[in-house]
C-alpha positions in Angstrom: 0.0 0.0 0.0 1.7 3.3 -0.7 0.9 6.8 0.9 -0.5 9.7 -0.7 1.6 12.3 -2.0 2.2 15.2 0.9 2.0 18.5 0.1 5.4 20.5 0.6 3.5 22.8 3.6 3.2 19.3 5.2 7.3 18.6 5.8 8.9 19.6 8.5 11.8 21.7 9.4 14.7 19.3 8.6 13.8 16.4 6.4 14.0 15.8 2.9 11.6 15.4 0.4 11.2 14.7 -3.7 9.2 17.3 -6.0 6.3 14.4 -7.7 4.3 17.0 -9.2 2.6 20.4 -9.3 -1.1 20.7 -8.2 -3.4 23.7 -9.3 -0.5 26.1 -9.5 -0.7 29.2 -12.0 1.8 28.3 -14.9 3.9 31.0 -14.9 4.5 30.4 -11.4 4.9 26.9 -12.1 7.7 27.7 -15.2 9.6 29.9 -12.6 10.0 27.1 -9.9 11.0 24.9 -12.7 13.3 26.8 -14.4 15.4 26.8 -11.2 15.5 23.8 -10.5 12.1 22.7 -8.6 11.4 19.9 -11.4 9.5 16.6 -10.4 12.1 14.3 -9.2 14.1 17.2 -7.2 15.6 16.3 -3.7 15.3 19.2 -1.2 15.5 19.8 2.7 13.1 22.4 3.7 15.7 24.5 6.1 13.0 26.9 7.8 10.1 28.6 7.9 9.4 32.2 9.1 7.8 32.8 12.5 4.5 33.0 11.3 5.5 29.7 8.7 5.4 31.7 5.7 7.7 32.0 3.7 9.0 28.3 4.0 12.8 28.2 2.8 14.5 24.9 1.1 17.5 24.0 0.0 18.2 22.3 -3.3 21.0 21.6 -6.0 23.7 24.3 -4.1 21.4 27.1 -3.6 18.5 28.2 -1.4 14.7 29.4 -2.1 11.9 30.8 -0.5 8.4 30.0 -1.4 5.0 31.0 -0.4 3.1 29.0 2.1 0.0 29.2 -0.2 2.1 27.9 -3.2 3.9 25.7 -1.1 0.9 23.5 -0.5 0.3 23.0 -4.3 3.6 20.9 -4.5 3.0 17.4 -4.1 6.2 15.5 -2.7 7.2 12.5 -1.2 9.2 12.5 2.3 12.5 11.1 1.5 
C-alpha cells in the first residue's frame, strides 16, 4: 500500500523530500519554480520557515529558495 503524495506545507523543518508533481498552480508560477530547478524528481530539505510559517525556505542543488506557504501546499512531494 503506498501513501498519498504530501503537500510541501506538510514537511517539516529538517527532512528531505522529492518534488512528484505540481497541483493547481498558476503556470507561470509553475515555469519559474521549474526553471530553477524545482522539477518533479528534485531532492530538497526544507531549512526553515518564518515565524508566522510563511515564507518556507528549502534547499536544493547548491542554492536556497523561498516559497510562499500558499504555493507551497500545491507541490505534491514525497518524504525522503
Amino acid at each position: 500500500m503506498t501513501t498519498p503524495p504530501l503537500t510541501l506545507a506538510a514537511i517539516r523543518d529538517g527532512a528531505e523530500a522529492r518534488v512528484l508533481h505540481f497541483g493547481a498552480m498558476n503556470d507561470a508560477y509553475r515555469n519559474r519554480l521549474m526553471s530553477m530547478g524545482l522539477t518533479p524528481g528534485t531532492v530538497f530539505k526544507v531549512e526553515r520557515r518564518a515565524p508566522m510559517g510563511d515564507p518556507i525556505e528549502i534547499s536544493l542543488r547548491g542554492f536556497r529558495l523561498s516559497l510562499r506557504e500558499v504555493e507551497s501546499r500545491e507541490m505534491r512531494v514525497e518524504a525522503v
